[in-house]
C-alpha positions as CSV (number, residue, x, y, z in Angstrom):
1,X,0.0,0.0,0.0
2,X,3.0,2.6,0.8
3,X,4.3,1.6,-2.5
4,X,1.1,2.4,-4.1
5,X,0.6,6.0,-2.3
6,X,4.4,6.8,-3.1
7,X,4.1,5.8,-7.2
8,X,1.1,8.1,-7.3
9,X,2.7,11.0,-5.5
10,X,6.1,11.0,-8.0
11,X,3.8,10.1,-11.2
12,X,0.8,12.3,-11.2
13,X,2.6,15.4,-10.4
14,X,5.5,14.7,-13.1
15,X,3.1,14.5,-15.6
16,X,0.8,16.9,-15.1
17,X,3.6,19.5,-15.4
18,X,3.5,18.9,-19.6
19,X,1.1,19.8,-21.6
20,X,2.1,16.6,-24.3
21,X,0.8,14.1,-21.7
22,X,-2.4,11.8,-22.6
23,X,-4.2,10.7,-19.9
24,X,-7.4,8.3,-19.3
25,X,-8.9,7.0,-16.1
26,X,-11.9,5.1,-15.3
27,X,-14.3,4.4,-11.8
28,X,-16.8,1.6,-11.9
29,X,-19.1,-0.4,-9.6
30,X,-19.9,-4.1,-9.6
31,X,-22.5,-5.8,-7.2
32,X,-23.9,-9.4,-8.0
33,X,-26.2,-11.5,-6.4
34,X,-26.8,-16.0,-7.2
35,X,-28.7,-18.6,-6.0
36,X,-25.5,-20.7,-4.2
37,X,-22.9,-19.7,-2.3
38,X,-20.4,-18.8,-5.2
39,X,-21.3,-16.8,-8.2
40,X,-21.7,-17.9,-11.5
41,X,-18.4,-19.2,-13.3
42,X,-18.0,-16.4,-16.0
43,X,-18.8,-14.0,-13.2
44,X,-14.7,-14.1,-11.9
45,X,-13.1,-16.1,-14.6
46,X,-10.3,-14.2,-16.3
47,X,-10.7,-11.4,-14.6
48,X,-7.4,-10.6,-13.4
49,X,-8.1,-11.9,-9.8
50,X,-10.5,-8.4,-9.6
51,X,-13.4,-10.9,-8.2
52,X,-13.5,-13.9,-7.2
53,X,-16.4,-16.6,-6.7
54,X,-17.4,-14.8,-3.4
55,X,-17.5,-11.8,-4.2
56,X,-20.2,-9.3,-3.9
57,X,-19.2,-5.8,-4.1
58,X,-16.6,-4.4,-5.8
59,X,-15.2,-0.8,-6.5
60,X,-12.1,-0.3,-9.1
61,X,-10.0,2.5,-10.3
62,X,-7.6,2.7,-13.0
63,X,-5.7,5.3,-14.3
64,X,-2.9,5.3,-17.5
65,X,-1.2,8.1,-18.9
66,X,1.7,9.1,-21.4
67,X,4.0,11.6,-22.2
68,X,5.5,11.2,-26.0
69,X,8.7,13.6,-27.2
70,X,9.9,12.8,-30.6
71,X,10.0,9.2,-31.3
72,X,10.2,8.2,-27.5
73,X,7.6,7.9,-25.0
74,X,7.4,6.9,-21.0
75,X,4.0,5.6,-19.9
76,X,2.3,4.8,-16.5
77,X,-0.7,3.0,-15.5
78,X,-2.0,1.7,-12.0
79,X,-5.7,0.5,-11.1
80,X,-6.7,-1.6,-8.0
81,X,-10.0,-2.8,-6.8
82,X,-11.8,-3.0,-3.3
83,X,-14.3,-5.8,-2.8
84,X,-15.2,-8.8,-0.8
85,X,-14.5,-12.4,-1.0
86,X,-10.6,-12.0,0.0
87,X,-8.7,-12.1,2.8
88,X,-7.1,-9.2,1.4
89,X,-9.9,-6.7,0.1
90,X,-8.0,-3.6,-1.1
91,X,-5.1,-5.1,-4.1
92,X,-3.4,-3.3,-6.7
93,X,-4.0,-4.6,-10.2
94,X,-2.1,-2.9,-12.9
95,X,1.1,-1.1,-11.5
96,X,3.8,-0.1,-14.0
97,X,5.8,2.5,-15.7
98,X,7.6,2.1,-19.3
99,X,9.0,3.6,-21.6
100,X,9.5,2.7,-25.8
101,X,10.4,4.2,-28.8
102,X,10.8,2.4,-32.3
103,X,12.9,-0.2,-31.6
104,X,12.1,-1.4,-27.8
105,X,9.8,-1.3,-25.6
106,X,10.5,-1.7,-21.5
107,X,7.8,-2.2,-18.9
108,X,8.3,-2.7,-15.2
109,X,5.7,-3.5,-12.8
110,X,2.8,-5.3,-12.9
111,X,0.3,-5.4,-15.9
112,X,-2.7,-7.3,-17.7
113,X,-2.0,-8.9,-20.5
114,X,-4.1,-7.2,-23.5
115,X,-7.5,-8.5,-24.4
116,X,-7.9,-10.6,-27.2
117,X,-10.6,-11.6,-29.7
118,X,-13.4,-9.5,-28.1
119,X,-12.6,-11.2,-24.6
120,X,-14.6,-14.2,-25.7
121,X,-11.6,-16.7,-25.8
122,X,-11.5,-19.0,-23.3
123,X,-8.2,-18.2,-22.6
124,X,-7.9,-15.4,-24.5
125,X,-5.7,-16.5,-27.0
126,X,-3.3,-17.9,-24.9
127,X,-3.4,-21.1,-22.9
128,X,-0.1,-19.9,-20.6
129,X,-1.4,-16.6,-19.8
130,X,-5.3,-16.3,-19.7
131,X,-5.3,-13.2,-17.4
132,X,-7.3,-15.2,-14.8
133,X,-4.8,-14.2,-12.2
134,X,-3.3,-10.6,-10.6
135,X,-0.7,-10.0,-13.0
136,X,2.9,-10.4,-11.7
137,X,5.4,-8.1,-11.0
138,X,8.6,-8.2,-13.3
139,X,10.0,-6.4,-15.9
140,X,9.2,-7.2,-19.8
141,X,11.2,-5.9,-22.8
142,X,9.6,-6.7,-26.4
143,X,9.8,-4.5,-29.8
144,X,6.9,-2.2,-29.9
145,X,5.4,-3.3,-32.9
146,X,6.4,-6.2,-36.2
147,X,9.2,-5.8,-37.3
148,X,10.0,-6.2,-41.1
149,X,12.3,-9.0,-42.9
150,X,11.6,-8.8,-46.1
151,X,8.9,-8.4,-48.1
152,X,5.8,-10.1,-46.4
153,X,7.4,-11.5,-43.6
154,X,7.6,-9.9,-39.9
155,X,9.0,-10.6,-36.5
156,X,7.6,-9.9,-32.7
157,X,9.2,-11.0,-29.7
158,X,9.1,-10.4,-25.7
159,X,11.4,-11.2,-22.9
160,X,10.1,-10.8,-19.5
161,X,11.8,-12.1,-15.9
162,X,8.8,-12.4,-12.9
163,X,8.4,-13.3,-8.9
164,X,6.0,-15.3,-7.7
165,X,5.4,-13.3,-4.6
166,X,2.9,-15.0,-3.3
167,X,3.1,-17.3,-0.2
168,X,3.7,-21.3,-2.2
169,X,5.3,-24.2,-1.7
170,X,8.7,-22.8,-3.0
171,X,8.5,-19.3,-1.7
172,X,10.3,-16.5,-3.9
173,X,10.1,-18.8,-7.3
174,X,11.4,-16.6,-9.9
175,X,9.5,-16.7,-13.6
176,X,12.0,-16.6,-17.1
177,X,9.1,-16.0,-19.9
178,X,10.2,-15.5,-23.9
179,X,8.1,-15.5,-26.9
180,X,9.0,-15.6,-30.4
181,X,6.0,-14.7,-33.2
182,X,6.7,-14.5,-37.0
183,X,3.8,-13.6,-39.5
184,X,3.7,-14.2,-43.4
185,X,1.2,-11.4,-45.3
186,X,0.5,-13.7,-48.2
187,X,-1.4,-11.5,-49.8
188,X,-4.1,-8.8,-48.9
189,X,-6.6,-11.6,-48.2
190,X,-4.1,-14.1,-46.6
191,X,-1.7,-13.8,-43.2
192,X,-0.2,-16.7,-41.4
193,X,1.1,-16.4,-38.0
194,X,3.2,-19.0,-35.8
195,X,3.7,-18.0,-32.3
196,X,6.3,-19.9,-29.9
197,X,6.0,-19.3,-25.8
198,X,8.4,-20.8,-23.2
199,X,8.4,-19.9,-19.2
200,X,9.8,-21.3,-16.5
201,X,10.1,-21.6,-12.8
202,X,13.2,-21.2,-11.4
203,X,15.4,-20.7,-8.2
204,X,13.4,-20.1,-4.7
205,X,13.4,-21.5,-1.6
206,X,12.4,-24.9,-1.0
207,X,11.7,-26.6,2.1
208,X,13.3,-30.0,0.6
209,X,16.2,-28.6,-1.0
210,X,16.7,-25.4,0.8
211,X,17.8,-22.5,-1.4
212,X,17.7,-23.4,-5.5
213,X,20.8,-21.5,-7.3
214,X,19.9,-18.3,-9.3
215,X,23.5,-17.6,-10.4
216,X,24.0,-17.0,-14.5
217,X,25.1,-20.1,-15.0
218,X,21.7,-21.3,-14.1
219,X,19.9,-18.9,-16.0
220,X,21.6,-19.7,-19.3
221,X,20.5,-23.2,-18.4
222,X,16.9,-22.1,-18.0
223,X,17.0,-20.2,-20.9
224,X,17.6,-22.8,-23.2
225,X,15.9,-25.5,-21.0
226,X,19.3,-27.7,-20.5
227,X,20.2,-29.9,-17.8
228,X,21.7,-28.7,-14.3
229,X,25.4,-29.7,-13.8
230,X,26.6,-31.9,-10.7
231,X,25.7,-29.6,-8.4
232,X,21.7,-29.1,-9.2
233,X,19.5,-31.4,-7.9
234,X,18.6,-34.3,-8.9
235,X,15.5,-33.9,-11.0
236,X,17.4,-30.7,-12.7
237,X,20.2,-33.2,-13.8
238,X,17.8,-35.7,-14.9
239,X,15.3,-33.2,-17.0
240,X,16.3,-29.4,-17.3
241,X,16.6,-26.8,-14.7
242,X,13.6,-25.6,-13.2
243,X,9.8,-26.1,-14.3
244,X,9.3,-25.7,-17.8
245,X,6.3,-25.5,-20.0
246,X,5.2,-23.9,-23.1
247,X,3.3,-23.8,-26.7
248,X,2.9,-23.5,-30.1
249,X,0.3,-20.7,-31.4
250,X,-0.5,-21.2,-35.2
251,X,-2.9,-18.9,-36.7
252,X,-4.6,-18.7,-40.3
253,X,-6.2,-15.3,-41.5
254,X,-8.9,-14.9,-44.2
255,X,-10.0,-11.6,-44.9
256,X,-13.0,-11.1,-47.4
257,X,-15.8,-8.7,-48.2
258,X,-18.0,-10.6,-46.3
259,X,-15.7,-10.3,-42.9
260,X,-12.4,-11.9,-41.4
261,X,-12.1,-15.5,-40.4
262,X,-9.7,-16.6,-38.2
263,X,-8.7,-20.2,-37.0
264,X,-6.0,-21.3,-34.6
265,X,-4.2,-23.8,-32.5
266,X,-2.6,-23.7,-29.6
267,X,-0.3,-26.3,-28.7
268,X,0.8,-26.8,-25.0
269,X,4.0,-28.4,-23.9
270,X,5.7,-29.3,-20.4
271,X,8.5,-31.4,-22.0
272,X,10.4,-33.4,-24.5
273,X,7.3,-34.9,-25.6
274,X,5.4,-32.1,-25.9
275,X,7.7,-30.1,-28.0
276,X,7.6,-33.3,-30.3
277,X,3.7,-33.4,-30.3
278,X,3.4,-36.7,-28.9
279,X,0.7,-35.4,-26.7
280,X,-1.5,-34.3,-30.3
281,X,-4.5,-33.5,-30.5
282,X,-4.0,-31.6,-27.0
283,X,-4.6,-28.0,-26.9
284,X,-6.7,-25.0,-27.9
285,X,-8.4,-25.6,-31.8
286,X,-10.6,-22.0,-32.4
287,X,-12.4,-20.6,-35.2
288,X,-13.4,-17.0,-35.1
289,X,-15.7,-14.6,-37.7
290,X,-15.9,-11.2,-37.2
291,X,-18.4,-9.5,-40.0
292,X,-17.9,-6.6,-42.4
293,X,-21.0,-5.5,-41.0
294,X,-21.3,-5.2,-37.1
295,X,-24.3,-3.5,-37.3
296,X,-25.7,-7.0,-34.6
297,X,-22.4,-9.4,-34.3
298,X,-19.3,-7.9,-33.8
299,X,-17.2,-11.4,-33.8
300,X,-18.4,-15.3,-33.4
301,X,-16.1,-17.4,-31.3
302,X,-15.9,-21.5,-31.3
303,X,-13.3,-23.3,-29.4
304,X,-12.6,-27.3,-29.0
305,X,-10.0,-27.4,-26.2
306,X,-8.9,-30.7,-24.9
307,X,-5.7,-32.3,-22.2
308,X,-6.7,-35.7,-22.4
309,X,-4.0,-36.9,-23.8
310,X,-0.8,-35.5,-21.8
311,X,1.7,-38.1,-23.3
312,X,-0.2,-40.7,-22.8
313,X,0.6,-43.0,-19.9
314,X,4.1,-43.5,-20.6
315,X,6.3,-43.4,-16.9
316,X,9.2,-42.3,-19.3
317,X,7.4,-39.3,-20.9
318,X,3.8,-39.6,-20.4
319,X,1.4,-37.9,-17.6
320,X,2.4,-34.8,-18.3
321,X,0.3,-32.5,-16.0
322,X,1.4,-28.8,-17.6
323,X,0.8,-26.8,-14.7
324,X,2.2,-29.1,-12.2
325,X,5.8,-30.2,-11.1
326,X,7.4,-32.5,-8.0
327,X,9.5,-29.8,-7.1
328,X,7.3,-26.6,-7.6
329,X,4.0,-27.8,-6.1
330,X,2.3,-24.9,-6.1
331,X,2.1,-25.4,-10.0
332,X,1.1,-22.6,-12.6
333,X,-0.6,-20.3,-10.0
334,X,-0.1,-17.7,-8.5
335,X,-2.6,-16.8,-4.8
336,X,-4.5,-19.6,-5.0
337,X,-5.5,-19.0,-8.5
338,X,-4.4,-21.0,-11.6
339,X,-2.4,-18.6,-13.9
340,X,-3.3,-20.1,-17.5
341,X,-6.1,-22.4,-18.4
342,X,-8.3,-21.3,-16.2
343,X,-10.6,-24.7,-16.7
344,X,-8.4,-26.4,-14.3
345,X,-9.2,-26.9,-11.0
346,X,-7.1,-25.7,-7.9
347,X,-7.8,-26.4,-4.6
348,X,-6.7,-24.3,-2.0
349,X,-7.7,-26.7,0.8
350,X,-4.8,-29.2,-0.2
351,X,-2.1,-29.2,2.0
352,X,0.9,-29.1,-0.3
353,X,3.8,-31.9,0.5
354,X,6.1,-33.7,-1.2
355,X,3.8,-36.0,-2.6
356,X,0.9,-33.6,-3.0
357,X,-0.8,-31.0,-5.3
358,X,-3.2,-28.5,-5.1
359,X,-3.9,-28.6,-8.6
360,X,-6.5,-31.8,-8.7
361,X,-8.0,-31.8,-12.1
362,X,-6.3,-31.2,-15.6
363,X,-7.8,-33.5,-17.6
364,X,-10.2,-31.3,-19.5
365,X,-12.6,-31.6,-22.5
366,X,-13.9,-28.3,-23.7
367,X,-16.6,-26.6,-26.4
368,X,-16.8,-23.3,-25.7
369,X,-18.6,-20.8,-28.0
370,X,-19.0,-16.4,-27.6
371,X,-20.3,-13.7,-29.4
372,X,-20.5,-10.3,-28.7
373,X,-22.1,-7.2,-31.0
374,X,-23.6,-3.6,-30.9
375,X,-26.5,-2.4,-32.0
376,X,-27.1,1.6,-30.9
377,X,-25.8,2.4,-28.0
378,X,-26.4,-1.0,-26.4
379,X,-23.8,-3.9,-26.1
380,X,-24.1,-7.2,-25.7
381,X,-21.9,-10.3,-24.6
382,X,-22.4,-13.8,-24.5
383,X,-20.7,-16.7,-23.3
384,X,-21.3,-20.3,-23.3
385,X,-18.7,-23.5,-21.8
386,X,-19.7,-27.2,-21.5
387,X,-16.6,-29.1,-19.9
388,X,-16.0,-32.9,-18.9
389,X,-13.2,-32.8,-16.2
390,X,-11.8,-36.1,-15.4
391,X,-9.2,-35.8,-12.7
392,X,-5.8,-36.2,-13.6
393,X,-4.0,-39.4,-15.1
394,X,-2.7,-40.6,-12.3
395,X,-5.5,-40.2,-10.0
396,X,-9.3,-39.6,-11.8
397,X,-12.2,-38.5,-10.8
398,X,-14.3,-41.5,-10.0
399,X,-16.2,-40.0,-12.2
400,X,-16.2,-37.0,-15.0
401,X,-17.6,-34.1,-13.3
402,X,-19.6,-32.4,-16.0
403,X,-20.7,-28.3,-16.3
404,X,-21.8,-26.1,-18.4
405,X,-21.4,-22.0,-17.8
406,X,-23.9,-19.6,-19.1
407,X,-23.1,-15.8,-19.5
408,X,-24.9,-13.4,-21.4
409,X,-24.2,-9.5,-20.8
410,X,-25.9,-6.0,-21.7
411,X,-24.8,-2.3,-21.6
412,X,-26.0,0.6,-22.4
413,X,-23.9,3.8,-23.1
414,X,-25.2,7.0,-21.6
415,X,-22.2,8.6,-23.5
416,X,-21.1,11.4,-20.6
417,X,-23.1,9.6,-18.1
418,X,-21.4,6.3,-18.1
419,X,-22.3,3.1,-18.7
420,X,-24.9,1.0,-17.4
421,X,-24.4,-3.1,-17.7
422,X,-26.5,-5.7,-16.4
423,X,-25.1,-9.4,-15.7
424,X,-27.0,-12.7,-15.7
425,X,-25.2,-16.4,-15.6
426,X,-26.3,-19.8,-15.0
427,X,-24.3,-23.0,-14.3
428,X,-25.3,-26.2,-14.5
429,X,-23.5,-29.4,-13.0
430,X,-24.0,-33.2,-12.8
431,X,-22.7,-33.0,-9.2
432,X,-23.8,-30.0,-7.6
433,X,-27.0,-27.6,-7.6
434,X,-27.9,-25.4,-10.5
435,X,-26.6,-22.1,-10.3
436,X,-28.5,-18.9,-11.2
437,X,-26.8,-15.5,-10.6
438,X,-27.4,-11.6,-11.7
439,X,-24.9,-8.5,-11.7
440,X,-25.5,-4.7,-11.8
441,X,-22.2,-2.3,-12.9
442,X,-21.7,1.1,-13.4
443,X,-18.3,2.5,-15.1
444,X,-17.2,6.0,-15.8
445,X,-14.5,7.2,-18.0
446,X,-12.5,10.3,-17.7
């Protein structure tokens, strides 16, 4: 909280003393009501951590601004939220300043990820990073925009190093991330785009091992996911240093004078097998449309998402778990909440030991389908997700616990006024009661 009070004292005032800054802020309001005892799925789901299933009432703030000079520009943004259903109440969300110019662009703090595909994905484009979690603090350097080969071909990339701050099984765990995209304009109609991701856990303090090295030498062995010399431990010699997983984003792009249709895979890996696709057809398979016209539908979403295989059973290089590990046991999360896929199931009642997890399910079988459009100044939203979750490989469900989340949202735009949107969501389970919940916000931009 100091930290908070002492970024807004040095950033407001610096920027307000030029007249080139751009600045944009928003309030809003969130109360919702259901049926059970936890709200409706797409109520909290990939919302950066801002509510959670018991939440109630919520108040956020947010506030970005710039200053640009020539081709450079520094940038700040910070937002945080007030509600119920956590032991902490008052969080930051977004807490960074940055700074890019043609070539590079640095950012250190805490951000969201950027909203993809209307915010109907389930994962919104990216089966790593989902943005169902508080964004961690870090820094992350990529180029600004594509950058140009040759004729038709371009190149994005990101580097980013994180903390997992939270309180977890190996306390201070340290995050490498990288990304590598290349795109191919094959024409004005035509665009291909392949997309490789790799993070991993590394370093910390363990309560088996005691403190994991975080020397260079042991980041250049992250970086290119080798094995740990004679004096890692044991499962680092065996299989690389640290926890490593990662995927494969390819992307095909038809645009016509009807609209653009996209379709896409996503390809998750946790190891050698992975990165060899021996755990195909595993991953994210999506089609999207978004019309010429938006007059009713803005963009149509369909998504097929399965884990079921993980490598099969294979003790050599099968039961792959993604987001789990024997030496990180907290997994992919980060405060209780999974970071990525957010169909997975943590619990937070597990108590985490060497032979335990809290992550209990990731054997998942997914259709998930979304729409959104405009028509006037009203808005609509609509979400739909019928999953079979099996347990995990190793130990399943007795049997598949089946649900399907319902969404559907409406705003209307009173322009200087602010914007109205009501909420409604229903879930429906083969184990548990139906689930009926309603929301009211209010948001206003300045």
């Amino acid at each position: 909280m100091r930290f908070v009070y002492l970024f807004c004292l040095i950033t407001f005032p610096v920027l307000s003393q030029n007249s080139n800054i751009i600045t944009r802020g928003e309030v809003s309001a969130s109360a919702f009501f259901s049926s059970e005892d936890q709200s409706p799925f797409w109520f909290y789901t990939n919302t950066s951590n801002q509510f959670s299933a018991n939440t109630d009432l919520a108040v956020t703030a947010n506030f970005i601004g710039a200053y640009e000079f020539g081709v450079n520009r520094i940038f700040t943004g910070i937002s945080g939220v007030y509600r119920d259903g956590f032991e902490d109440r008052f969080q930051r969300i977004d807490l960074y300043v940055g700074y890019n110019n043609k070539w590079i662009e640095a950012t250190l703090g805490a951000r969201q990820w950027d909203v993809k595909l209307n915010g109907l994905s389930a994962t919104n484009q990216n089966f790593l990073w989902s943005g169902n979690n508080r964004p961690l603090p870090g820094i992350l350097l990529e180029a600004p925009e594509w950058v140009k080969i040759t004729n038709g071909f371009y190149l994005d990339w990101r580097i980013g190093h994180y903390v997992l701050n939270d309180e977890r099984y190996v306390n201070d765990t340290w995050v490498h991330f990288k990304e590598l995209m290349l795109r191919w304009d094959i024409n004005v109609k035509n665009s291909l785009r392949f997309k490789l991701q790799h993070i991993a856990q590394w370093g910390g303090d363990s309560p088996v091992f005691g403190e994991l090295s975080r020397d260079f030498e042991t980041f250049v062995d992250v970086f290119l996911a080798r094995r740990g010399g004679e004096g890692s431990i044991v499962g680092d010699q065996l299989n690389a240093v640290g926890n490593h997983i990662g995927s494969y984003l390819l992307e095909y792009e038809l645009r016509g004078s009807y609209g653009d249709f996209l379709f896409y895979h996503e390809h998750p890996f946790e190891d050698g097998s992975g990165t060899r696709l021996a755990n195909f057809p595993d991953g994210v398979w999506g089609v999207s449309f978004a019309p010429e016209s938006k007059k009713i539908f803005s963009r149509v979403l369909y998504e097929f998402i399965s884990t079921r295989d993980q490598s099969g059973l294979r003790e050599a290089s099968g039961f792959d778990r993604y987001f789990s590990n024997k030496i990180y046991r907290t997994g992919w999360a980060y405060e209780n909440t999974i970071i990525g896929f957010p169909f997975f199931t943590y619990d937070p009642g597990v108590v985490i030991t060497e032979e335990t997890t809290p992550i209990i399910n990731d054997v998942v079988q997914l259709h998930h389908f979304g729409a959104n459009g405009y028509f006037g100044k009203f808005a609509w939203t609509f979400k739909s997700s019928i999953s079979a979750n099996s347990g995990t490989l190793r130990t399943p469900f007795n049997m598949d616990l089946n649900n399907w989340y319902n969404f559907v949202s409406f705003s209307y735009n009173a322009e200087k006024y602010g914007v109205i949107t009501i909420l409604a969501g229903a879930d429906f389970s083969n184990i548990a009661d139906d689930n009926f919940g309603a929301g009211l916000e209010y948001s206003y931009k300045f």
